[in-house]
N, CA, C and O atoms as a MOPAC input file, in Angstrom:
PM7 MOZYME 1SCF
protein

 N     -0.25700 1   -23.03000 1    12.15300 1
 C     -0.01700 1   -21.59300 1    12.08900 1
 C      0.90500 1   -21.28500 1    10.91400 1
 O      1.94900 1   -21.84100 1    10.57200 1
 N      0.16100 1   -20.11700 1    10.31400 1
 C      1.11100 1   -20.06100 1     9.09900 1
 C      2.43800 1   -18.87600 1     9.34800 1
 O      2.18200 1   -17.77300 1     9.83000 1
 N      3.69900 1   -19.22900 1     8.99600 1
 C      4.24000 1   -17.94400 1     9.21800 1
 C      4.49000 1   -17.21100 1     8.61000 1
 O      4.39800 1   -17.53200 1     7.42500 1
 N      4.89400 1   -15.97900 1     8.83900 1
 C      4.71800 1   -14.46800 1     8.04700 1
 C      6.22300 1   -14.82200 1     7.54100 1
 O      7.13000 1   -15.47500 1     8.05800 1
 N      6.06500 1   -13.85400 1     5.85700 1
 C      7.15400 1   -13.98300 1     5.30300 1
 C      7.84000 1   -12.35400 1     6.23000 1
 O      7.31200 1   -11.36900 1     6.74600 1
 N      9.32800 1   -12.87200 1     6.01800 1
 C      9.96000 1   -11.79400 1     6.29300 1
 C     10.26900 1   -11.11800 1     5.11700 1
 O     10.88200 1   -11.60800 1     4.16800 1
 N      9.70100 1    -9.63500 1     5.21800 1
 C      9.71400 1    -8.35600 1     4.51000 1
 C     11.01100 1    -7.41000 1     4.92200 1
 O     10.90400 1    -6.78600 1     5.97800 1
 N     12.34800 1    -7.25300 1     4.08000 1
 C     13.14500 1    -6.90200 1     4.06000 1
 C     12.96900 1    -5.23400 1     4.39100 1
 O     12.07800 1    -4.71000 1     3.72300 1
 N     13.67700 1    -4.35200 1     5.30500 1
 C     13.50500 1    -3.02300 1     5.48400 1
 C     14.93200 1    -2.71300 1     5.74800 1
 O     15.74600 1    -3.44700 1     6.31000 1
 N     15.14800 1    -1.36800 1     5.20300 1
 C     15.91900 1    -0.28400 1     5.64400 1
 C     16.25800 1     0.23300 1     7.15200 1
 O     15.99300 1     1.43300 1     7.09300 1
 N     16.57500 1     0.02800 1     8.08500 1
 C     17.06600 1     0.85100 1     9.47500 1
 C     16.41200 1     2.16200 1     8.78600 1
 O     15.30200 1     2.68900 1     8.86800 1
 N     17.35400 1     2.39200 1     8.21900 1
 C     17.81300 1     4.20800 1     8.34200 1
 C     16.73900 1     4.80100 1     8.04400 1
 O     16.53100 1     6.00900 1     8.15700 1
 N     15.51500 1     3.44200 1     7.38600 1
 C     14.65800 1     4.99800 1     6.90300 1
 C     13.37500 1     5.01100 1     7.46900 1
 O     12.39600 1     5.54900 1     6.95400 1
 N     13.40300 1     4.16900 1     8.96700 1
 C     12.21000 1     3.98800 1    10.09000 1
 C     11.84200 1     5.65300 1    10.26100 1
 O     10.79200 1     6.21500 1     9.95000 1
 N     13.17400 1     6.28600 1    10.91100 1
 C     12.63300 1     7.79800 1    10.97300 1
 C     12.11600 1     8.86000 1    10.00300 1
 O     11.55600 1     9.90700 1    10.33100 1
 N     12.34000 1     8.50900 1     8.96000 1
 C     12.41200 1     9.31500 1     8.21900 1
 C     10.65600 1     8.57300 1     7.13400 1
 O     10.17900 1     8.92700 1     6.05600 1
 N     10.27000 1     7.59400 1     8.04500 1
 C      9.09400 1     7.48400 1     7.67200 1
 C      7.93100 1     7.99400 1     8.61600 1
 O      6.73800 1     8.10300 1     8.33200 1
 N      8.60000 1     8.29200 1     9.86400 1
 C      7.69600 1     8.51900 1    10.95400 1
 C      8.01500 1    10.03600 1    11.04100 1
 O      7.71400 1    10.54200 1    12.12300 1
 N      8.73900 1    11.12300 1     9.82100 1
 C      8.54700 1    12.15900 1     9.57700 1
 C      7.36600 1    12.53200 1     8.56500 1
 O      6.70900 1    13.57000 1     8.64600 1
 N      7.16800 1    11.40400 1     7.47100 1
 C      6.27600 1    11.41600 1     6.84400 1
 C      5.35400 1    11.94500 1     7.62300 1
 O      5.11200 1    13.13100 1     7.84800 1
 N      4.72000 1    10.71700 1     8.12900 1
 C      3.33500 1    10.30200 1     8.50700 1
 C      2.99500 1    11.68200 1     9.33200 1
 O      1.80500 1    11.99800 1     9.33300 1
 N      4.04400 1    12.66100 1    10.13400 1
 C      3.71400 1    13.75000 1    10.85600 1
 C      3.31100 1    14.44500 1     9.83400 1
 O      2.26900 1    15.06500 1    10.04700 1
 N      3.85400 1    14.58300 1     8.60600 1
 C      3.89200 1    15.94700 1     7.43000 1
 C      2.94600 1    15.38100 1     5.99800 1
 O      2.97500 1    15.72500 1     4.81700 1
 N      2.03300 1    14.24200 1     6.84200 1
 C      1.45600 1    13.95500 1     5.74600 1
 C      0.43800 1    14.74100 1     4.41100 1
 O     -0.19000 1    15.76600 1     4.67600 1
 N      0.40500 1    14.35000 1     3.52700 1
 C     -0.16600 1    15.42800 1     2.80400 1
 C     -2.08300 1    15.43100 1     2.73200 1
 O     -2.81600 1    14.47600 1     2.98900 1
 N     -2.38900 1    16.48600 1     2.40600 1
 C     -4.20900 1    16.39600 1     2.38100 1
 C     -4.73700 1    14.69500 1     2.32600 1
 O     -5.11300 1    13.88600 1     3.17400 1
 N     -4.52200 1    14.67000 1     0.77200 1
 C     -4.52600 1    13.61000 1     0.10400 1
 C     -4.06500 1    12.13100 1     0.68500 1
 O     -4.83900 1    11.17500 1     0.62800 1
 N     -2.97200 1    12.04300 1     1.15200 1
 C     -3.07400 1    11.04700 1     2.28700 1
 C     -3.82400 1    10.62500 1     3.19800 1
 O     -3.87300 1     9.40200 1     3.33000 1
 N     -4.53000 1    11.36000 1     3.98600 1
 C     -4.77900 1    11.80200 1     4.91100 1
 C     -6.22400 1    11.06200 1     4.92500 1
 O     -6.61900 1    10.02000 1     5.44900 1
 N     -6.88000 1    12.11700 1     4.07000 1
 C     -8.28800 1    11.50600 1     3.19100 1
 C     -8.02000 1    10.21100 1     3.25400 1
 O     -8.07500 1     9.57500 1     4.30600 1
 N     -7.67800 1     9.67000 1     2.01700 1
 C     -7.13100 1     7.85000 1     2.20600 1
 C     -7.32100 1     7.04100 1     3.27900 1
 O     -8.00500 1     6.02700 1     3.42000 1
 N     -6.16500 1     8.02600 1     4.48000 1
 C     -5.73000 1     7.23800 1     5.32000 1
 C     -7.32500 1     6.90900 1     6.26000 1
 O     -7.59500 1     5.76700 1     6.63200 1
 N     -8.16500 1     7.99000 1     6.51000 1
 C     -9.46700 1     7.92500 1     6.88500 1
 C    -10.09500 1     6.89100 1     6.91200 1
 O    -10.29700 1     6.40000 1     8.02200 1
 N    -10.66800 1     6.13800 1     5.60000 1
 C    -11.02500 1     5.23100 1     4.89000 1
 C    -10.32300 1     3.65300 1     5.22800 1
 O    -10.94800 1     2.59500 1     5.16200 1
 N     -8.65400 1     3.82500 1     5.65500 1
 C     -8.13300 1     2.11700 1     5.64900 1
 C     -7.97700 1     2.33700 1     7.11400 1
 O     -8.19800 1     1.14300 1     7.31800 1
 N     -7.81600 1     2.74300 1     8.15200 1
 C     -7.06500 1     2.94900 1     9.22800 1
 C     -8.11700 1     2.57100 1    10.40500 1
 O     -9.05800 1     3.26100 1    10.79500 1
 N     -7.72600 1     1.33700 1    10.85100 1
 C     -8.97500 1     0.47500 1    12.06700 1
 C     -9.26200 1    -0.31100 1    11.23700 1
 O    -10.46800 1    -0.55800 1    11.26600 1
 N     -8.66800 1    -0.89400 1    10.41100 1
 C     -9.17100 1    -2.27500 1    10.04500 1
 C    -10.47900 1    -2.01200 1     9.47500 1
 O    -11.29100 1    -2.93800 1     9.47200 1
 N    -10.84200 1    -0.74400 1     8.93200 1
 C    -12.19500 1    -0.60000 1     8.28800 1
 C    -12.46000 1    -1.32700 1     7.02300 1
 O    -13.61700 1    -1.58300 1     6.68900 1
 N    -11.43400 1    -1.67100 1     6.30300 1
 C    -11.74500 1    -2.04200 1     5.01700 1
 C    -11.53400 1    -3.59900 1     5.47600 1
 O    -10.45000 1    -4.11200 1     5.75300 1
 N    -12.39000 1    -4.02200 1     5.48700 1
 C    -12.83700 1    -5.18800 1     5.40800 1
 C    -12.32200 1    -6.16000 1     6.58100 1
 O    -12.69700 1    -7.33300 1     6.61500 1
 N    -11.47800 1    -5.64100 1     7.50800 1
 C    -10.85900 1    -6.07200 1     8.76400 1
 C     -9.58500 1    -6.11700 1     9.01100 1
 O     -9.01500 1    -6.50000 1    10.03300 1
 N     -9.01900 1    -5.58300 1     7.72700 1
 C     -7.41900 1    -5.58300 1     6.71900 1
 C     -6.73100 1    -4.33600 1     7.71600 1
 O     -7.19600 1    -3.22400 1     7.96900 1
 N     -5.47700 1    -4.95300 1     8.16200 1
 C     -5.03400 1    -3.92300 1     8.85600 1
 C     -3.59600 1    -2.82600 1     8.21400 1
 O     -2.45000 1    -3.27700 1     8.21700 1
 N     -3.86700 1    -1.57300 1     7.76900 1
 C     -2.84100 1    -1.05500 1     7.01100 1
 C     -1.88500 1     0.15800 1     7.64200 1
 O     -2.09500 1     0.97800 1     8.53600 1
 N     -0.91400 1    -0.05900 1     6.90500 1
 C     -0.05800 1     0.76100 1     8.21800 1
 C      0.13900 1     2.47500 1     6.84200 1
 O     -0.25100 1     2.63600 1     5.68600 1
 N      0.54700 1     2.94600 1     7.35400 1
 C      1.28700 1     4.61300 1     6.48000 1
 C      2.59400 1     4.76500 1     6.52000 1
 O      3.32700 1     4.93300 1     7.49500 1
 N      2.84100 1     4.69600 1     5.38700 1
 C      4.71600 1     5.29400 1     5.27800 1
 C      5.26900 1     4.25500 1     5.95200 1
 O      5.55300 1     4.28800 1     7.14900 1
 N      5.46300 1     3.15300 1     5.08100 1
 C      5.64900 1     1.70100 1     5.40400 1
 C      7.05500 1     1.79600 1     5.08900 1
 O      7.11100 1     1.97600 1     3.87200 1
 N      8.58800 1     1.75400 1     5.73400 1
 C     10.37100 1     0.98900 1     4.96500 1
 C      9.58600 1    -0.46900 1     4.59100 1
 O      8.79900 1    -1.17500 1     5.22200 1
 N     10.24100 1    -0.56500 1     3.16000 1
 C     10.09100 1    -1.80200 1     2.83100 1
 C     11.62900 1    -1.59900 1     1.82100 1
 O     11.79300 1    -0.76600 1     0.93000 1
 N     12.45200 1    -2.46600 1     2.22100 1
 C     13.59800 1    -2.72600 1     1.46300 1
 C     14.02500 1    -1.28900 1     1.63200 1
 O     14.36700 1    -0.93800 1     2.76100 1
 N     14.04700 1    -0.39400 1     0.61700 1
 C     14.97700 1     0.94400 1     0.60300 1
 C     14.20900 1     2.05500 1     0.20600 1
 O     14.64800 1     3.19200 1     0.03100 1
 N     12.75000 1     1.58800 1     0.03600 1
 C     11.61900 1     2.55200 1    -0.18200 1
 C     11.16800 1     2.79100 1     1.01300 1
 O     11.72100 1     2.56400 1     2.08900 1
 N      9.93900 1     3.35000 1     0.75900 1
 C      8.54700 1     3.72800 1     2.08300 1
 C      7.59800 1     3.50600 1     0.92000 1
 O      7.78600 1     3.91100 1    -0.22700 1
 N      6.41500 1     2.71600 1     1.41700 1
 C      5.28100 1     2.83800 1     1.06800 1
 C      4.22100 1     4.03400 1     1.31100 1
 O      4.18500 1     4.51700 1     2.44300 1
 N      3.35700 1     4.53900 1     0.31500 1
 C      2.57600 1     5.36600 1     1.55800 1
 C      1.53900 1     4.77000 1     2.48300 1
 O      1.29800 1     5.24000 1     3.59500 1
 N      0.80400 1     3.47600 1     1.85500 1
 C      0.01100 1     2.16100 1     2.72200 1
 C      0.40200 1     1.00000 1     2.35000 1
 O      0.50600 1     0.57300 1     1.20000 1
 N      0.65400 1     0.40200 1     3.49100 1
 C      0.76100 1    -1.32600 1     3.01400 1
 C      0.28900 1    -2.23400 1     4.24500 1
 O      0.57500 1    -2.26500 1     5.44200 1
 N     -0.67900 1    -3.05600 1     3.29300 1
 C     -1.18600 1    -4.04700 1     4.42400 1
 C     -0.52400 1    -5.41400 1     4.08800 1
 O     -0.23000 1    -5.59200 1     2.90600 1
 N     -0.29700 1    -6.23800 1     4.83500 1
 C      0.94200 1    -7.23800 1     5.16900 1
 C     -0.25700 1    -8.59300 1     4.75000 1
 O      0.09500 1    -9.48900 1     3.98300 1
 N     -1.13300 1    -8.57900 1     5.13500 1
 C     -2.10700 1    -9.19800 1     5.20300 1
 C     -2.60200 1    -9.89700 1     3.88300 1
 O     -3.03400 1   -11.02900 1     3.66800 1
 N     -2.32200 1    -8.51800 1     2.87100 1
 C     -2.78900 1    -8.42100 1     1.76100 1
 C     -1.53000 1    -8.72300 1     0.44000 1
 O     -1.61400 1    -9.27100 1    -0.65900 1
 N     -0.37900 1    -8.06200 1     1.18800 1
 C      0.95000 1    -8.12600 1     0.61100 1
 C      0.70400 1    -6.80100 1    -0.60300 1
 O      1.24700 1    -6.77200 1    -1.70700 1
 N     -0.16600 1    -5.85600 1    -0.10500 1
 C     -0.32000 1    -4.74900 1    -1.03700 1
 C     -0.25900 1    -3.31600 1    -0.55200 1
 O     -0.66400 1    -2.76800 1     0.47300 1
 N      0.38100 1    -2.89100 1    -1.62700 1
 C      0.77800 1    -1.39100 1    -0.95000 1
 C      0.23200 1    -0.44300 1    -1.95000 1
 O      0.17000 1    -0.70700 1    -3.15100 1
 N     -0.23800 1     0.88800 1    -1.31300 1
 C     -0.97700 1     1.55900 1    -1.85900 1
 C     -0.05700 1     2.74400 1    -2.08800 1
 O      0.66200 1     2.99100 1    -1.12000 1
 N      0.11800 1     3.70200 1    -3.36400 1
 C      0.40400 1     4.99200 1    -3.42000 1
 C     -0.29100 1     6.11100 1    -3.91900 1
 O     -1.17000 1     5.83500 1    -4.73600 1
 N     -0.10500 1     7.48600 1    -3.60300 1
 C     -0.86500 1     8.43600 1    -3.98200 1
 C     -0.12600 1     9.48100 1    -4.47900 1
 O      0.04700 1    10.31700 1    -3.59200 1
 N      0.28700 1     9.73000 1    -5.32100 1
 C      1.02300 1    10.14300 1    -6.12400 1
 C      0.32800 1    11.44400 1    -6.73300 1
 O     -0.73500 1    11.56200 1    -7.34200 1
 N      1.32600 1    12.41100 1    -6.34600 1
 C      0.70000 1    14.05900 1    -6.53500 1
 C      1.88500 1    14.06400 1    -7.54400 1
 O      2.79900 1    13.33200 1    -7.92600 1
 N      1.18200 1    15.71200 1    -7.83400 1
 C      2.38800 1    16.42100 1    -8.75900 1
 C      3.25300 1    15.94900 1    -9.67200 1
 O      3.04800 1    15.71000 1   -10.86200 1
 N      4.53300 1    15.79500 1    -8.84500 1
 C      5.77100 1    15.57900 1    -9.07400 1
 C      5.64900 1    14.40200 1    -9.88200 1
 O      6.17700 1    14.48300 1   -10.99100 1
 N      5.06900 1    13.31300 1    -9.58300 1
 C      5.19900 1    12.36000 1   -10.12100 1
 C      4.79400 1    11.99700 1   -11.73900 1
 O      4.85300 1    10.94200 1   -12.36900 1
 N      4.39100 1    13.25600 1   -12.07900 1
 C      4.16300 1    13.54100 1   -13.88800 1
 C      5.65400 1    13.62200 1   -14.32200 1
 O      5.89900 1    13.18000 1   -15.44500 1
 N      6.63400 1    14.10000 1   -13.63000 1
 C      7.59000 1    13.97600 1   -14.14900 1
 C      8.60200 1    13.04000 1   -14.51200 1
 O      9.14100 1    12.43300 1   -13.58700 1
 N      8.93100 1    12.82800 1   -15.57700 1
 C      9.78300 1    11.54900 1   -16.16800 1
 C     10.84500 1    10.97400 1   -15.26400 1
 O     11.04900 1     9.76500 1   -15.36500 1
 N     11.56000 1    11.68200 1   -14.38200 1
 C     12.59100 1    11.17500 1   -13.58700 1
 C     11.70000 1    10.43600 1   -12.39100 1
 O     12.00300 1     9.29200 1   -12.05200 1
 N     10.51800 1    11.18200 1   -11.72700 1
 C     10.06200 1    10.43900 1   -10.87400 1
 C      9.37600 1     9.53100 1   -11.17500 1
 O      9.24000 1     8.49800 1   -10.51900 1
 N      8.87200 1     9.78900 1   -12.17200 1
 C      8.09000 1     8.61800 1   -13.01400 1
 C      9.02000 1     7.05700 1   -12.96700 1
 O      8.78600 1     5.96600 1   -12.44800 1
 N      9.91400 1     7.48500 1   -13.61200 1
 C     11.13600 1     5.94700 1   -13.48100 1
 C     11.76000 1     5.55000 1   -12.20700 1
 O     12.27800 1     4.43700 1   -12.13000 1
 N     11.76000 1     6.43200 1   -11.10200 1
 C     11.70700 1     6.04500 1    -9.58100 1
 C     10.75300 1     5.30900 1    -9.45100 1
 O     11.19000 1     4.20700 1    -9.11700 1
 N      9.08400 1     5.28900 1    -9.57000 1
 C      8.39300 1     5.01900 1    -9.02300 1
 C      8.19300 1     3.45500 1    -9.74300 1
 O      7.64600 1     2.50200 1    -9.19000 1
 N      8.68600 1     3.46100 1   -10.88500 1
 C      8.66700 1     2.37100 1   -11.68300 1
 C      9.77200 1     1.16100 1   -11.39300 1
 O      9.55900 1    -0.05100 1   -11.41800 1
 N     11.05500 1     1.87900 1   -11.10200 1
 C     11.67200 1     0.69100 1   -10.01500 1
 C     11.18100 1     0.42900 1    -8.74800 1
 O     11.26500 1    -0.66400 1    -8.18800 1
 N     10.53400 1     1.68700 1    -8.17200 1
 C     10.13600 1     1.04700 1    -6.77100 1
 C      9.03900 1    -0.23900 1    -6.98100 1
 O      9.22600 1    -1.25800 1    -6.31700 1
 N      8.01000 1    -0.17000 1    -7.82500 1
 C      7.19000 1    -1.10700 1    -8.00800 1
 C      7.12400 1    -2.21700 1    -8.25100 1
 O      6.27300 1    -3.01600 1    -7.86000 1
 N      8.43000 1    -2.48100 1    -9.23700 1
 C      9.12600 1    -3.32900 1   -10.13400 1
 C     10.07800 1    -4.37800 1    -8.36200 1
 O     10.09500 1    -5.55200 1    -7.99200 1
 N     10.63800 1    -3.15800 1    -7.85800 1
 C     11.14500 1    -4.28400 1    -6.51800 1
 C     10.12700 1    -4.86700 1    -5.58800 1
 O     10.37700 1    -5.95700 1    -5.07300 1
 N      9.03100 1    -4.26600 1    -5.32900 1
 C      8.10900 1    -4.35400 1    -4.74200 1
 C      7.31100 1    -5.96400 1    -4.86100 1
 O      6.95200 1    -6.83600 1    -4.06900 1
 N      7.29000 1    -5.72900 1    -6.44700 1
 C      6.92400 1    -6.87200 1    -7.20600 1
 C      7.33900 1    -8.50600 1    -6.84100 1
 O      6.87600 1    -9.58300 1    -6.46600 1
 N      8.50800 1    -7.84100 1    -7.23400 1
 C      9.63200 1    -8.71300 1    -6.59500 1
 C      9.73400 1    -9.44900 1    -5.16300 1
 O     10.27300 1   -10.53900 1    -4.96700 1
 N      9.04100 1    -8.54600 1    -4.10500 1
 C      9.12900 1    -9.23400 1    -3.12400 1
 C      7.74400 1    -9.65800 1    -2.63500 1
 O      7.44700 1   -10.02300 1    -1.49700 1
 N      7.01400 1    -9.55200 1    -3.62100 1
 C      5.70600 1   -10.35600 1    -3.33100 1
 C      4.35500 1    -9.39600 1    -3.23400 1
 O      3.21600 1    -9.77900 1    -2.96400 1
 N      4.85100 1    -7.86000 1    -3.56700 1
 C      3.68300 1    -6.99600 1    -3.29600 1
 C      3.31400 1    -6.50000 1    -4.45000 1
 O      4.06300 1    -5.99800 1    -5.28800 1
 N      2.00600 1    -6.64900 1    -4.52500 1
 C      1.48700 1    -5.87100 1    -5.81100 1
 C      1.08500 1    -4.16300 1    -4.88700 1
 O      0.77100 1    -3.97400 1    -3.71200 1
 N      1.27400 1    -3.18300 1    -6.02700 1
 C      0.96200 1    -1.86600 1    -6.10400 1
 C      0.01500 1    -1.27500 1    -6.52700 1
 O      0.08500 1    -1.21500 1    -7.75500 1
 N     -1.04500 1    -0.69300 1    -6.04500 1
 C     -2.01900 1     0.17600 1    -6.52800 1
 C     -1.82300 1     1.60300 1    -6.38300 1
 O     -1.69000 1     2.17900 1    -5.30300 1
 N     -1.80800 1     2.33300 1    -7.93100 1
 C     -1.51800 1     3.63400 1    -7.63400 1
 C     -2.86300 1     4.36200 1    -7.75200 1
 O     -3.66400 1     3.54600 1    -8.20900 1
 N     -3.37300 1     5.37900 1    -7.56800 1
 C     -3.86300 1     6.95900 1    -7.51500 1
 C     -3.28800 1     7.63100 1    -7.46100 1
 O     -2.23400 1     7.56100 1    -6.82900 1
 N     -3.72600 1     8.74900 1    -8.16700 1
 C     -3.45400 1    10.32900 1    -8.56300 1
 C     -3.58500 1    10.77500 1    -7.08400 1
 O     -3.79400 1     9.91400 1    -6.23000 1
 N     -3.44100 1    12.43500 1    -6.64800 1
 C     -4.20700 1    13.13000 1    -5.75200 1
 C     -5.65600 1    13.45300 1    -6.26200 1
 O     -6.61700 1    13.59100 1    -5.50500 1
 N     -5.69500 1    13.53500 1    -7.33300 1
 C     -6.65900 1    13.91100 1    -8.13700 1
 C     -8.11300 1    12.84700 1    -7.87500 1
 O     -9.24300 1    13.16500 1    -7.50400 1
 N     -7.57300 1    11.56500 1    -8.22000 1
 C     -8.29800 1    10.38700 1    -8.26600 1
 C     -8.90600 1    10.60500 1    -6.78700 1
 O    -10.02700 1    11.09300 1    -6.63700 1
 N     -7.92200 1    10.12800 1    -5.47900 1
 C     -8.40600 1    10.27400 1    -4.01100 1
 C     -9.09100 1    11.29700 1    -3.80400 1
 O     -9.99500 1    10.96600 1    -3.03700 1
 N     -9.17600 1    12.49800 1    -4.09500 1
 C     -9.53100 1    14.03100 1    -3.68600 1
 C    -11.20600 1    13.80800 1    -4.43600 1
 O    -12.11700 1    13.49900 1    -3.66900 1
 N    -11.40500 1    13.92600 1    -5.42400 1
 C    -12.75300 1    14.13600 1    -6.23700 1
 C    -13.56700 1    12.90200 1    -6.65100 1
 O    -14.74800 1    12.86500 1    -6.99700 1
 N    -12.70400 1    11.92600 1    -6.54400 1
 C    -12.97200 1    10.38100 1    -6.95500 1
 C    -13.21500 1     9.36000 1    -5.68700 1
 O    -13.50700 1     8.34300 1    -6.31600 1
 N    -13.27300 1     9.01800 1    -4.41000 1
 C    -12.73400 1     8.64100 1    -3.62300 1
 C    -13.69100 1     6.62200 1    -3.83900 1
 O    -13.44200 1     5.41700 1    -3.80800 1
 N    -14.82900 1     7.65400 1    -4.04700 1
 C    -15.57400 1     6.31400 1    -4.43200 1
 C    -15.32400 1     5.40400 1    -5.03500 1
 O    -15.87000 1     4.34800 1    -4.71600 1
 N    -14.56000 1     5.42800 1    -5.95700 1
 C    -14.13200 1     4.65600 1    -7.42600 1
 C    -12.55400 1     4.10300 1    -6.76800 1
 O    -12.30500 1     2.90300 1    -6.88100 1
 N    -11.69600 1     4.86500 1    -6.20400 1
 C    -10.74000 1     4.45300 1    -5.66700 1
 C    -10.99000 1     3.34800 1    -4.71400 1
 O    -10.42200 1     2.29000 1    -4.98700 1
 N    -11.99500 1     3.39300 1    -3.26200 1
 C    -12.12900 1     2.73300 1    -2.63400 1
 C    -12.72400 1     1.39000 1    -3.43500 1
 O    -12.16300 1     0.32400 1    -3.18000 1
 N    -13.72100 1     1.38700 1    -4.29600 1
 C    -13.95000 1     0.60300 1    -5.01800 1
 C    -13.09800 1    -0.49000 1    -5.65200 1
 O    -13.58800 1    -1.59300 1    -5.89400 1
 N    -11.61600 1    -0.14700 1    -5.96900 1
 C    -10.81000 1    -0.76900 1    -7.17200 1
 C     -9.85900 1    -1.25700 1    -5.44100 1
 O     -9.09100 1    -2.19100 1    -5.67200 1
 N     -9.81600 1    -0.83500 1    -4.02700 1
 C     -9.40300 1    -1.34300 1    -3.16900 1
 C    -10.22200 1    -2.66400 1    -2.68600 1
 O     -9.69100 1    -3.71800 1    -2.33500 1
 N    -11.39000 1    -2.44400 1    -2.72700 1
 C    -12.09600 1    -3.20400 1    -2.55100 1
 C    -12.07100 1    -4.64300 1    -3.50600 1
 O    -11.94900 1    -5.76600 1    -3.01800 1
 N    -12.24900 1    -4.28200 1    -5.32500 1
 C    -11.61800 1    -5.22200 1    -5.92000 1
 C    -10.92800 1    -6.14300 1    -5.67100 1
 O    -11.14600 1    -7.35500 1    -5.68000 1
 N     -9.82900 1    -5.39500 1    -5.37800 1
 C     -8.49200 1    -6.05900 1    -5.06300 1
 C     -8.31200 1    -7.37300 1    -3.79700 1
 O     -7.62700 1    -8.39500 1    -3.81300 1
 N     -9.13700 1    -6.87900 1    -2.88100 1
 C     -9.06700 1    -7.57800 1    -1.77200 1
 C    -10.23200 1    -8.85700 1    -2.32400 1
 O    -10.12700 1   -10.06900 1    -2.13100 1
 N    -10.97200 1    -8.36200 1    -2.81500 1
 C    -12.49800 1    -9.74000 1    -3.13700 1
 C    -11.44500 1   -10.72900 1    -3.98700 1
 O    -11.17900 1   -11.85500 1    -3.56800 1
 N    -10.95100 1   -10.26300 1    -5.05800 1
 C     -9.53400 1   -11.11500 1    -5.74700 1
 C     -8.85600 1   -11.98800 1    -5.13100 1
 O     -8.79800 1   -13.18600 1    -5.40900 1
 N     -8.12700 1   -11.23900 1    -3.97200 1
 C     -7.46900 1   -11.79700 1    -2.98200 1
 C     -7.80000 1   -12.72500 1    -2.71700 1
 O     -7.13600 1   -13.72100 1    -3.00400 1
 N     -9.26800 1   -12.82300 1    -1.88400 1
 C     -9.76800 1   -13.71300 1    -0.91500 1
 C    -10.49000 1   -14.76600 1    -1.51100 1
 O    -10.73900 1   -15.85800 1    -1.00100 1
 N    -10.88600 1   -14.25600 1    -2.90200 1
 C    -11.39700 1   -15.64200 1    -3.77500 1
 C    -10.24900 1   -16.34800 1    -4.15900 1
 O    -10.39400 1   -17.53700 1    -4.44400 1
 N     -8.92800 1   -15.74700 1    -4.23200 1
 C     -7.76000 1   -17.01700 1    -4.74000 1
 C     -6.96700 1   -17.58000 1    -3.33800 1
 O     -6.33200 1   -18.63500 1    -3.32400 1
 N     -7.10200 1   -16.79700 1    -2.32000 1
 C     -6.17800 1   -17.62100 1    -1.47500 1
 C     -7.22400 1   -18.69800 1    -0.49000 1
 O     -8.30500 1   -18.48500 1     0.05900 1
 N     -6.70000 1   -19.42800 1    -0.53300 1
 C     -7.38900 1   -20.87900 1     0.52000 1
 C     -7.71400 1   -19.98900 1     1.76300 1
 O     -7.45000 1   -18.78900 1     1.84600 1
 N     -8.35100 1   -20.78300 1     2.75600 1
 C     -8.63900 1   -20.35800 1     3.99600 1
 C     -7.96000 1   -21.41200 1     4.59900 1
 O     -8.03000 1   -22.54000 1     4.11200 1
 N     -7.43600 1   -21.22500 1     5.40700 1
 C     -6.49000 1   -21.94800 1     6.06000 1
 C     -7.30300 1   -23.04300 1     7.20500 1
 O     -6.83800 1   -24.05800 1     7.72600 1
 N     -7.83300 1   -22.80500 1     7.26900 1
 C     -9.48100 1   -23.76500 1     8.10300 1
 C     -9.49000 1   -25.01400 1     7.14900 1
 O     -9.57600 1   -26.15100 1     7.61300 1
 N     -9.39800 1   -24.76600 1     5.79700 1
 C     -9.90700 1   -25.54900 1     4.47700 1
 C     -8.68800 1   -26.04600 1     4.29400 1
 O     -9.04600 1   -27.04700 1     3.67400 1
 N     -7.17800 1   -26.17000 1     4.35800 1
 C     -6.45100 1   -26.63300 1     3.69100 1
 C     -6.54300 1   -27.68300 1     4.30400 1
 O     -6.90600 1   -27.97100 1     5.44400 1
 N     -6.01700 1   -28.49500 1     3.06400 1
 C     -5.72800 1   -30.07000 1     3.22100 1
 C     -6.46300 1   -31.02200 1     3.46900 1
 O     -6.04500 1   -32.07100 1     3.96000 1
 N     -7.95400 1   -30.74800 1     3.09500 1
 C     -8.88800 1   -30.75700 1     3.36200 1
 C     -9.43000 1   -31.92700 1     1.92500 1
 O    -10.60800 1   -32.26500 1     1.81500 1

C-alpha cells in the first residue's frame, strides 16, 4: 500500500473555503459539472481545496493537480503576481496547475476538457501501476 503524501493546509481557511463553494461562480460551476463523481476518468476532485495558505478552485489528490478558473480580476498585474506565487508554491509541493480563463470554460469547454484529459493520459503513461512494480 502506497501512502499518501501529506498535503500541508491552513485551519483558518477550511471555512472560508466552504463559503466559496456556496457562492460559487457560473463558471465554476460549469467545470465543476464535468469533474464531480469521478467522471473524468474515475479521478476524484474536490472544489475550493486549503492547500498550504491558498484554496484551490479543483484539486484532485490522485493526480496531484489543481485546476483554476480565473475571471476578470485576474488580468490585473497585482493579481496576476498572486496567482504566480500561488502556483510557484503549489509547484513546490508537488502540484502542477492548469489554468483557464472564464472565457475559455464558458464558450470553449471542449478544448478545456480536452487539455484535462491530456494531462491525466500524461499522468498515467509516466506513473507505474503499482500491480507492476518491482516487477
Amino acid at each position: 500500500m502506497v501512502k499518501r503524501k501529506i498535503i500541508p493546509y491552513n485551519p483558518k481557511l477550511k471555512e472560508y473555503a466552504r463559503q466559496l463553494r456556496n457562492d460559487s461562480t457560473k463558471t465554476e460551476i460549469f467545470l465543476w459539472l464535468k469533474l464531480k463523481g469521478k467522471q473524468m476518468y474515475g479521478y476524484d476532485f474536490h472544489r475550493q481545496k486549503p492547500i498550504d495558505n491558498y484554496i484551490l478552485d479543483f484539486f484532485c489528490y490522485e493526480l496531484m493537480l489543481g485546476i483554476e478558473v480565473d475571471g476578470f480580476s485576474h488580468e490585473f498585474l497585482e493579481v496576476y503576481n498572486k496567482d504566480t506565487i500561488k502556483e510557484k508554491k503549489m509547484n513546490v509541493l508537488g502540484i502542477n496547475v492548469l489554468r483557464f480563463s472564464d472565457e475559455q470554460v464558458l464558450k470553449d469547454m471542449e478544448n478545456v476538457i480536452r487539455v484535462i484529459e491530456n494531462y491525466i493520459f500524461e499522468y498515467e503513461k509516466h506513473t507505474p501501476n503499482p500491480s507492476q512494480e518491482g516487477s
